[in-house]
TORLOSE-758553 format. One record per atom (N, C-alpha, C): y, x, z; residue in one letter. Coordinates in steps of 0.2 Angstrom, whole numbers, plus 5000, padded with zeros to 4 digits. Atoms other than C-alpha are relative to their C-alpha. Example, Ala and Ser with C-alpha at 12.3 -4.5 7.8 and 13.67 -1.06 7.14 Angstrom:
[rec [4994, 5004, 5000], "A"];
[rec [4978, 5062, 5039], "A"];
[rec [5006, 5004, 5000], "A"];
[rec [4994, 4996, 4999], "S"];
[rec [4995, 5068, 5036], "S"];
[rec [5005, 4996, 5003], "S"];
end
This chain:
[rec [4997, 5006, 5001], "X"];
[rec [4805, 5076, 4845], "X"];
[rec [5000, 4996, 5007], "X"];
[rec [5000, 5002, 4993], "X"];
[rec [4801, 5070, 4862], "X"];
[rec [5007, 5003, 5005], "X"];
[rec [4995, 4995, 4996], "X"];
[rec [4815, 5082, 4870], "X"];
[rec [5005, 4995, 4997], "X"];
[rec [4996, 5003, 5004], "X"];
[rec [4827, 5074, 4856], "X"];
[rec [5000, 4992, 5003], "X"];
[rec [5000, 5006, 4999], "X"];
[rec [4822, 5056, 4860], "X"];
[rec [5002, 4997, 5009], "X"];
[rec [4999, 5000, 4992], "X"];
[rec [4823, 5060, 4880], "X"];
[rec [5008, 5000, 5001], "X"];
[rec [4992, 4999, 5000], "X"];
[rec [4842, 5065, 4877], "X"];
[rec [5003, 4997, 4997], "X"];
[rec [4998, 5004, 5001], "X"];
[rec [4846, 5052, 4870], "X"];
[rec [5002, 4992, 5003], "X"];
[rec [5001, 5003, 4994], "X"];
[rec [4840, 5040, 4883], "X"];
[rec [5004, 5001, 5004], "X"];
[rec [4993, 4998, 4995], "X"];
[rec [4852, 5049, 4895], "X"];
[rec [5005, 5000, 4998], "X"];
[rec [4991, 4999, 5000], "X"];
[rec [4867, 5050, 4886], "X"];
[rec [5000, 4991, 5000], "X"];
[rec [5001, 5009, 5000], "X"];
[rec [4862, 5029, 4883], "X"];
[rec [5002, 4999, 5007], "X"];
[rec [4998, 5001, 4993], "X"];
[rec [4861, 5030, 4901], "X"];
[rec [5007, 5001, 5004], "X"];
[rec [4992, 4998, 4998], "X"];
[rec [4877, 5039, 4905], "X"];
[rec [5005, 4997, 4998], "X"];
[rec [4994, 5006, 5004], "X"];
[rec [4886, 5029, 4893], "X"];
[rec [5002, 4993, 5005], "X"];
[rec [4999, 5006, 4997], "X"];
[rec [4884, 5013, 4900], "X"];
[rec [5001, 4999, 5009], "X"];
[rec [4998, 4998, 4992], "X"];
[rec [4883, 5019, 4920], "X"];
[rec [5008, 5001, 5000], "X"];
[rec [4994, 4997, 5002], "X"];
[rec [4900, 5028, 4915], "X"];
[rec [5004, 4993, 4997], "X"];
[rec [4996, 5005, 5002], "X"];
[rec [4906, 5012, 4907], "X"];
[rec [5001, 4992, 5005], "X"];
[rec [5000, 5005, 4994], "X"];
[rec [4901, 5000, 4922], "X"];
[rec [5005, 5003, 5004], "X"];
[rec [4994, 4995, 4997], "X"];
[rec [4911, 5013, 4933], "X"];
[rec [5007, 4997, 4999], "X"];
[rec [4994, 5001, 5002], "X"];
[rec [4926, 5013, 4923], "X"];
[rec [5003, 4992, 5000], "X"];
[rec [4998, 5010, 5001], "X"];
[rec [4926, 4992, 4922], "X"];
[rec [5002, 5000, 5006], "X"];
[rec [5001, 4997, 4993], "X"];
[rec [4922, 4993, 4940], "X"];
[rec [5008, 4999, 5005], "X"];
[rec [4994, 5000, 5000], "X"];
[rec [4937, 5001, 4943], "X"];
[rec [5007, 4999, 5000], "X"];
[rec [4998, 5005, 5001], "X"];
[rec [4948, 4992, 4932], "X"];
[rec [5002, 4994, 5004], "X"];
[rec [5003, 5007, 4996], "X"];
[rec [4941, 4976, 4941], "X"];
[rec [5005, 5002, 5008], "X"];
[rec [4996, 5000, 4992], "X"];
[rec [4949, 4982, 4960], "X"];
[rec [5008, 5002, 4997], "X"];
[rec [4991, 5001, 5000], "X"];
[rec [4965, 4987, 4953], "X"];
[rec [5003, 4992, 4998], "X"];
[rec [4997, 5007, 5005], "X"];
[rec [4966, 4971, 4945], "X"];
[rec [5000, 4994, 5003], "X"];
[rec [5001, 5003, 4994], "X"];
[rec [4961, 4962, 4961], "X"];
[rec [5007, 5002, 5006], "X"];
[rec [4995, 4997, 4994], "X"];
[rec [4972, 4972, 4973], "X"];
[rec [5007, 4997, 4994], "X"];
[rec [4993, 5003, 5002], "X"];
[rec [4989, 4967, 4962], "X"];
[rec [4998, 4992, 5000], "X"];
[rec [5002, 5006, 4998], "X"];
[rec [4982, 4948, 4962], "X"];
[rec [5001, 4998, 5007], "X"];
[rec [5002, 5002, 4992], "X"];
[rec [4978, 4949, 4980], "X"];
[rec [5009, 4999, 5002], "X"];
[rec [4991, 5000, 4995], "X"];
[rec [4999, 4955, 4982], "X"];
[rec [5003, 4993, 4994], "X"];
[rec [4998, 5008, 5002], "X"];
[rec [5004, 4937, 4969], "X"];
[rec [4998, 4997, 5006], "X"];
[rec [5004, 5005, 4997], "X"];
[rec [4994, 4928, 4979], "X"];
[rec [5005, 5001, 5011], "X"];
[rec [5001, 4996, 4992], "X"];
[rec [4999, 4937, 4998], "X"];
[rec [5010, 4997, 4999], "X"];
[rec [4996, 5001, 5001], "X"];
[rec [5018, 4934, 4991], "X"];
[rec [5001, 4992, 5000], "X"];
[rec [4998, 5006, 5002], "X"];
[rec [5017, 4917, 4986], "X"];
[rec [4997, 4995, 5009], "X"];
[rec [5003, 5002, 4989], "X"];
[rec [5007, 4912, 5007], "X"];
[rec [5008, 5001, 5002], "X"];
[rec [4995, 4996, 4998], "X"];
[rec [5024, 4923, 5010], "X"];
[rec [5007, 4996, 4998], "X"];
[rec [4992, 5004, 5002], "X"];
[rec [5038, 4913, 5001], "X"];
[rec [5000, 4993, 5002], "X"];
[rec [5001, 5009, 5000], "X"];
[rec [5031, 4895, 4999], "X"];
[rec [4997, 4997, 5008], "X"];
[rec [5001, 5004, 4993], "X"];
[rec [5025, 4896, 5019], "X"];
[rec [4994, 4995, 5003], "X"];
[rec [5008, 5005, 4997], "X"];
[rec [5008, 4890, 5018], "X"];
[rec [4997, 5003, 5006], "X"];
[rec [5001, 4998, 4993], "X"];
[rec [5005, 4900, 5032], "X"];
[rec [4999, 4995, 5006], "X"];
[rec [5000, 5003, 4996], "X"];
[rec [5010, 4889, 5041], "X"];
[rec [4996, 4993, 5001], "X"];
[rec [5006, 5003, 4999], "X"];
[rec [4998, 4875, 5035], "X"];
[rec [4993, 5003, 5006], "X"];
[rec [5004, 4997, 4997], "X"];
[rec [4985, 4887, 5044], "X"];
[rec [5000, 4999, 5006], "X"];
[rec [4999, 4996, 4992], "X"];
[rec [4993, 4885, 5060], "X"];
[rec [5005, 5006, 5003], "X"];
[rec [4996, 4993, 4997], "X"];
[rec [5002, 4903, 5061], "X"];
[rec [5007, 4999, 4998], "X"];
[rec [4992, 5001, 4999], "X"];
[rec [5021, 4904, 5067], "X"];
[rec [5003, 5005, 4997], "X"];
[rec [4997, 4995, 5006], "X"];
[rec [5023, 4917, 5055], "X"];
[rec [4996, 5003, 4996], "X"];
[rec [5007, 4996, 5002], "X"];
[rec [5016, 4926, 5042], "X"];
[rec [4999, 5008, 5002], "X"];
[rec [5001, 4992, 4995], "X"];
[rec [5016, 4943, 5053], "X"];
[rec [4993, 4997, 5005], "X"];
[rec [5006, 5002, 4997], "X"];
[rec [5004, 4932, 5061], "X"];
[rec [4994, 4998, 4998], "X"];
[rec [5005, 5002, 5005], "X"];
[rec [4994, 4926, 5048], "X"];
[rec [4999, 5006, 5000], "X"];
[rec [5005, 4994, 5000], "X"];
[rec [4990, 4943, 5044], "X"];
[rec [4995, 5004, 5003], "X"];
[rec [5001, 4999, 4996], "X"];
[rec [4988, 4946, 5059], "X"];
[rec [4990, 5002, 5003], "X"];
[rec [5006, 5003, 4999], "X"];
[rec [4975, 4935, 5061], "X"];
[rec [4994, 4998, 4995], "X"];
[rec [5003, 5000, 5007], "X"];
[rec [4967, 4933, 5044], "X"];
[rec [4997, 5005, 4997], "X"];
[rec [4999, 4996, 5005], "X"];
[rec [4969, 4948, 5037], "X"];
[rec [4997, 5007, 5004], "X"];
[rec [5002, 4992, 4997], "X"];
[rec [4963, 4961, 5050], "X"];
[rec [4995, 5005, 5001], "X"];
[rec [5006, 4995, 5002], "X"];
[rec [4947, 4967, 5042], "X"];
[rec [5003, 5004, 4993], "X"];
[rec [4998, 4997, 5007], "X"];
[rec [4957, 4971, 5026], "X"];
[rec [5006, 5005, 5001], "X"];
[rec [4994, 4995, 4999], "X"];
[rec [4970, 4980, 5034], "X"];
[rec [5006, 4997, 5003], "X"];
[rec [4997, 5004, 4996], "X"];
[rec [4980, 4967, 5043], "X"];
[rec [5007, 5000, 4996], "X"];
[rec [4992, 5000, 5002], "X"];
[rec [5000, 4967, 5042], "X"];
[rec [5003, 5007, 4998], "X"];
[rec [4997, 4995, 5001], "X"];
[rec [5003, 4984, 5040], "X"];
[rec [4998, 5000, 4993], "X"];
[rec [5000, 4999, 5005], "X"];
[rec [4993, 4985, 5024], "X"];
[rec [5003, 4995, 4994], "X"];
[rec [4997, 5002, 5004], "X"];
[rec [5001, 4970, 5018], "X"];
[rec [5007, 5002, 4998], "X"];
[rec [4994, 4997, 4999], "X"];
[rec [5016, 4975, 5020], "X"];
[rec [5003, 5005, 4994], "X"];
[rec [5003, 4994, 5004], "X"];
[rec [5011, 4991, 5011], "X"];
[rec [5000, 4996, 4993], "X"];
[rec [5002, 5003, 5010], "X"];
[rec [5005, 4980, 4994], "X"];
[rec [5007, 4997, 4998], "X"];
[rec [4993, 5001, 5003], "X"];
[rec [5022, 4970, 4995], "X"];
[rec [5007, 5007, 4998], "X"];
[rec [4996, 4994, 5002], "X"];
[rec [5032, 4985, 4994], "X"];
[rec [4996, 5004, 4993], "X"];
[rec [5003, 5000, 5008], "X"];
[rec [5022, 4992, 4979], "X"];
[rec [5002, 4993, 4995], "X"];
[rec [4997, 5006, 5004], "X"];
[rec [5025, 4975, 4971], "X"];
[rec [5008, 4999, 4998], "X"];
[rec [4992, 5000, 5005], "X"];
[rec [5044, 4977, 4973], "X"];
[rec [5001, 5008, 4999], "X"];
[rec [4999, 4994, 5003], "X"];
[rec [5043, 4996, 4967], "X"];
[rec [4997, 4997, 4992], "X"];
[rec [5003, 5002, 5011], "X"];
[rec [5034, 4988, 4949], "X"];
[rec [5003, 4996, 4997], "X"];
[rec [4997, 5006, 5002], "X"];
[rec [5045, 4974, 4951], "X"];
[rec [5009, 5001, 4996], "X"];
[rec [4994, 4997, 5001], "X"];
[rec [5060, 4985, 4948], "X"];
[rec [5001, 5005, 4994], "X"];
[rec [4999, 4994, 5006], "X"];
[rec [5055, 4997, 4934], "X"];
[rec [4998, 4994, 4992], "X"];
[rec [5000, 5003, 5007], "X"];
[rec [5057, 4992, 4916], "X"];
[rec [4993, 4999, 4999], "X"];
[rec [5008, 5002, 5001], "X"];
[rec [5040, 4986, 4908], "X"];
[rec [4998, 5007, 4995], "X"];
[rec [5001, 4993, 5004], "X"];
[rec [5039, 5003, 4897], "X"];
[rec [4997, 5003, 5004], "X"];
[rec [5002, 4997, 4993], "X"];
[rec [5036, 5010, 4914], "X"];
[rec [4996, 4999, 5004], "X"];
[rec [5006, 5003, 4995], "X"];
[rec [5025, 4998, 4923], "X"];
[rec [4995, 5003, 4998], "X"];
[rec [5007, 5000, 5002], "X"];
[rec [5011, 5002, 4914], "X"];
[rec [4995, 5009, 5003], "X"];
[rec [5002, 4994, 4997], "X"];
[rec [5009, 5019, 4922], "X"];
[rec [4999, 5000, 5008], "X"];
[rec [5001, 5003, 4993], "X"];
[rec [5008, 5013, 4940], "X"];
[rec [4994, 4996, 5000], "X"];
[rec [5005, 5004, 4999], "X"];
[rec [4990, 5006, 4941], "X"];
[rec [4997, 4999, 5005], "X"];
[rec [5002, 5000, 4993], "X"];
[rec [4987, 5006, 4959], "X"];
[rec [5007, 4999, 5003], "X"];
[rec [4998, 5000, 4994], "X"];
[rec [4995, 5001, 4974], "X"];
[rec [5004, 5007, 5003], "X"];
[rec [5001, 4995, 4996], "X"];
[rec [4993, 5016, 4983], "X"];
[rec [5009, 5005, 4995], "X"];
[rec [4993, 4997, 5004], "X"];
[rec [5006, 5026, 4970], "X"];
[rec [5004, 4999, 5000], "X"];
[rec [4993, 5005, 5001], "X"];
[rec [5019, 5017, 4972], "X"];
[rec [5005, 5003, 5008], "X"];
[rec [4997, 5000, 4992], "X"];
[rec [5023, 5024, 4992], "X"];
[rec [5007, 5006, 5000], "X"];
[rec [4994, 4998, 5000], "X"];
[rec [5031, 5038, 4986], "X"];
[rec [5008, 4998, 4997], "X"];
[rec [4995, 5003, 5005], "X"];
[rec [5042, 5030, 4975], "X"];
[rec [5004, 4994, 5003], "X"];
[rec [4995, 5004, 4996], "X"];
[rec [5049, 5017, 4987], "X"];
[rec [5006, 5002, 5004], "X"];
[rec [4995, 4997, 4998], "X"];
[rec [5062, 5026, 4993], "X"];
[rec [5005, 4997, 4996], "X"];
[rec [4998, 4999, 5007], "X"];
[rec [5069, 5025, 4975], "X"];
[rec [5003, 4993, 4999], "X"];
[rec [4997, 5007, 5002], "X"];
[rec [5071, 5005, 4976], "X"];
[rec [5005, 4999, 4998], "X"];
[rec [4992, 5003, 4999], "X"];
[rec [5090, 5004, 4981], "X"];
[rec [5002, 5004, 4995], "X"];
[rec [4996, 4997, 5004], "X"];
[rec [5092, 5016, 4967], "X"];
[rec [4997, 5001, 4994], "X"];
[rec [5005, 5001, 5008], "X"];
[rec [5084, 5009, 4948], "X"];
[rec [4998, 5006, 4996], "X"];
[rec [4999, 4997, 5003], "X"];
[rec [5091, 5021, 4941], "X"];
[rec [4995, 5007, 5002], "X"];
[rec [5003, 4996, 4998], "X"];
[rec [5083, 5036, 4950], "X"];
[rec [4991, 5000, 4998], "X"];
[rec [5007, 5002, 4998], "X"];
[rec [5067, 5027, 4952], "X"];
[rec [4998, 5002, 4991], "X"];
[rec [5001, 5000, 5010], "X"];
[rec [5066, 5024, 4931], "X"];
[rec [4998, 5010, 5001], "X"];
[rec [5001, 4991, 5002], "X"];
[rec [5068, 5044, 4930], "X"];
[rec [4995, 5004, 5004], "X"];
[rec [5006, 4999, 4997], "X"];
[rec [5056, 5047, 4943], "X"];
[rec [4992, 4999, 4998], "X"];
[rec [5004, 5002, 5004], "X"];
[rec [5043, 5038, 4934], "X"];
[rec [4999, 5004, 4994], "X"];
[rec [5000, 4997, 5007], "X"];
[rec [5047, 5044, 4917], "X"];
[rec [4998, 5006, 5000], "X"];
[rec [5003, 4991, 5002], "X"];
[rec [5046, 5064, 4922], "X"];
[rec [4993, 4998, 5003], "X"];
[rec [5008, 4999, 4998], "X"];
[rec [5027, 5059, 4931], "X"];
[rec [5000, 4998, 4995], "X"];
[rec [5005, 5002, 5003], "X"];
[rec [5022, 5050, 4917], "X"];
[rec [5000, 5005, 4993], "X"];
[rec [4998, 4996, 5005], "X"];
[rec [5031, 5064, 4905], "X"];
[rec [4992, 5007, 5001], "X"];
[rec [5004, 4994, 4999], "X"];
[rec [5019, 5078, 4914], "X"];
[rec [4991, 4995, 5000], "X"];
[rec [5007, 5001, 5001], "X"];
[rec [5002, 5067, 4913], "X"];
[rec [5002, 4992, 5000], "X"];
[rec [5000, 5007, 5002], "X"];
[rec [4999, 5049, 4905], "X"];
[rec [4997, 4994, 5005], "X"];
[rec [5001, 5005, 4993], "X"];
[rec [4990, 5043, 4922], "X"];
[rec [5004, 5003, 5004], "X"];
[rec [4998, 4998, 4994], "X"];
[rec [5001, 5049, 4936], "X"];
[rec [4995, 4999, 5007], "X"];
[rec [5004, 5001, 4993], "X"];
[rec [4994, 5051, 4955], "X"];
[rec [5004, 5001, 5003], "X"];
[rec [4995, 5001, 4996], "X"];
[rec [5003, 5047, 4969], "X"];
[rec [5004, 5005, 5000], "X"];
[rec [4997, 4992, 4996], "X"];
[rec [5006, 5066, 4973], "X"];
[rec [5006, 5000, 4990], "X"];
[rec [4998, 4998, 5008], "X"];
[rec [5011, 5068, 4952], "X"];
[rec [5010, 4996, 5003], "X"];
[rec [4995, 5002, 4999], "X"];
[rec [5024, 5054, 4958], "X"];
[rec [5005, 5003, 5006], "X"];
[rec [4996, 4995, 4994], "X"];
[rec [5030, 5062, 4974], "X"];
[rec [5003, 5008, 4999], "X"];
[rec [4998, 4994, 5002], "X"];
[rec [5033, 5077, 4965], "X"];
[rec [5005, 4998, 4996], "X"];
[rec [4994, 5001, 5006], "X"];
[rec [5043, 5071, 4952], "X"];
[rec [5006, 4994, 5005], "X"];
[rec [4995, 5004, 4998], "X"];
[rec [5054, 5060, 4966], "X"];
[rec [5006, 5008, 5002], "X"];
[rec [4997, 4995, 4996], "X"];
[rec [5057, 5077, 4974], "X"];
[rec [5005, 5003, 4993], "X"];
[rec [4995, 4997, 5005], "X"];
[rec [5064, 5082, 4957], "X"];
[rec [5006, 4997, 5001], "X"];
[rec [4995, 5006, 5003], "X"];
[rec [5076, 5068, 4954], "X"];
[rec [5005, 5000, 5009], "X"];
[rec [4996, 5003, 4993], "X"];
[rec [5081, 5066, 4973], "X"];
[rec [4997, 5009, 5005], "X"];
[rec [5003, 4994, 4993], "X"];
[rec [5079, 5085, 4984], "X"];
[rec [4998, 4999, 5006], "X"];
[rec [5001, 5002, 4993], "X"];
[rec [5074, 5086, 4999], "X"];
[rec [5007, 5000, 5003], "X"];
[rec [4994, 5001, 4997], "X"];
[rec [5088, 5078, 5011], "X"];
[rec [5003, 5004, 5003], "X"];
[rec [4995, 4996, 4997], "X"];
[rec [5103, 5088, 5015], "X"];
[rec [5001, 5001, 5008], "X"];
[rec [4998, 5004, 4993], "X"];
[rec [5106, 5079, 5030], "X"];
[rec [4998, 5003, 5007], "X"];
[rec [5006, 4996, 4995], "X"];
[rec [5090, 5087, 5038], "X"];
[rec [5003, 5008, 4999], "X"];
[rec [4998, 4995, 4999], "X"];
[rec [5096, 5102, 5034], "X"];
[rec [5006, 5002, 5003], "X"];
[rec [4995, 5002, 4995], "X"];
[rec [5114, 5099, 5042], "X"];
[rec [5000, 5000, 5008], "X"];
[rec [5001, 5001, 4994], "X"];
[rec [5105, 5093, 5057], "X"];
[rec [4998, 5006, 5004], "X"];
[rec [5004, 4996, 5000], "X"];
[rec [5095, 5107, 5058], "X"];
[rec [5006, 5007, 5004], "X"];
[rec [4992, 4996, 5000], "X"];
[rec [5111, 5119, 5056], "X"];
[rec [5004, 4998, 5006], "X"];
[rec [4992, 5002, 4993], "X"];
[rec [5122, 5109, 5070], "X"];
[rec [4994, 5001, 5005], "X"];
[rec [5005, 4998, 4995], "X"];
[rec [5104, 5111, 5082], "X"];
[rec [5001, 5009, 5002], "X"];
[rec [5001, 4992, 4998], "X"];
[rec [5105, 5130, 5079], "X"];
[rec [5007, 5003, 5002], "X"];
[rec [4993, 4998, 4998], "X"];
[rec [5124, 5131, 5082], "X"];
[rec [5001, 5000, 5009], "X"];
[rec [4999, 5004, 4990], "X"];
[rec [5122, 5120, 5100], "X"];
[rec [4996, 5006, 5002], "X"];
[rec [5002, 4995, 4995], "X"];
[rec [5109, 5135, 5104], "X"];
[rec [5004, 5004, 5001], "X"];
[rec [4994, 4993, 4999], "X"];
[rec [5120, 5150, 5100], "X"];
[rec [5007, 4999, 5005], "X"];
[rec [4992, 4999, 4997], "X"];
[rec [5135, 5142, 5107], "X"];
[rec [4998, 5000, 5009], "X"];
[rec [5005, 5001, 4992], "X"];
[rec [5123, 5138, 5124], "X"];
[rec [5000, 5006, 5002], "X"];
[rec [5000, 4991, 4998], "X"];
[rec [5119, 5158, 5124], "X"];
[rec [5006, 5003, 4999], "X"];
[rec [4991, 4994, 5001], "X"];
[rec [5136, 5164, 5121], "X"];
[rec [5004, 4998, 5006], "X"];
[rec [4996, 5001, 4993], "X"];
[rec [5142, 5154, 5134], "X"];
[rec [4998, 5002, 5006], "X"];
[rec [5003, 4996, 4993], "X"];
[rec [5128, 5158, 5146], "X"];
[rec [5001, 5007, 5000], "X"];
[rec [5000, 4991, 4998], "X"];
[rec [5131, 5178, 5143], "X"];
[rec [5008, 5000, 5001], "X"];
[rec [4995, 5001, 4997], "X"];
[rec [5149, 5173, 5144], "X"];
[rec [5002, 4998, 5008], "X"];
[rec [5002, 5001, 4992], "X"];
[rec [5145, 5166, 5163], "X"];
[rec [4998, 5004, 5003], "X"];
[rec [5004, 4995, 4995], "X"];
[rec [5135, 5178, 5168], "X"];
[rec [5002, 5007, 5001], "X"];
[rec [4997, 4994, 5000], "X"];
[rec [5143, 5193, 5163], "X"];
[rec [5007, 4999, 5004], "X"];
[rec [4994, 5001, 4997], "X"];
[rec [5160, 5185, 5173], "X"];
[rec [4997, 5002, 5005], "X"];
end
């Protein structure tokens, strides 16, 4: 009975560690999307400027540079217009910031983006950034363009060797 009564302690234990955890975590996502209302609202309304700073590149700058300065604001207001864009059937699979980078591309094209969302969230019910980045790669290939350039790169060498064996051999 002791053994019985010890393993039940622990699972009591685990339970509740395991549910602090998971609050926890909740708790910072829930934070970090607040923080970008809030970093948005400094940014439109200009309160910044009460501060003193002749921008808000500079508030950040100066404010913000143990949290990650301007670059990571930056970083959270683009996630906020990658959530701000997709249907609300959608949003609720985005629960982090971070997720969202692959998927910025996608903005100028709703359409794309919706269906990118849709196949990650279709292959697993929390997506991960990578789950996202894969499913953009679906929806949108890798850029032709790069491969074009690429293609006109290996042309300019061969046309360079054929003229220099051209030259040399005159």
């Amino acid at each position: 009975m002791l053994t019985l009564e010890a393993e039940q302690t622990l699972a009591l234990d685990y339970t509740k560690l395991n549910n602090g955890i998971q609050d926890t975590f909740a708790a910072i996502d829930r934070f970090e999307w607040q923080a970008i209302d809030e970093l948005r609202l400094m940014r439109d309304k200009g309160y910044y400027f009460d501060g003193g700073h002749e921008s808000f590149e500079d508030y950040c700058k100066n404010e913000l540079t143990k949290h990650g300065g301007y670059r990571r604001v930056r970083d959270l207001l683009s996630a906020k217009k990658v959530v701000d864009t997709l249907p609300n059937d959608l949003k609720a699979h985005i629960t982090k910031p971070s997720q969202t980078r692959p998927l910025l591309r996608l903005v100028k094209t709703p359409d794309k983006l919706h269906e990118a969302v849709a196949i990650a969230a279709k292959e697993k019910p929390f997506p991960t950034a990578a789950d996202f980045a894969f499913a953009v790669q679906k929806v949108v290939p890798k850029n032709t363009s790069t491969t074009r350039t690429n293609s006109t790169k290996q042309e300019k060498v061969k046309t360079q060797l054929c003229n220099s064996v051209t030259v040399s051999s005159l």
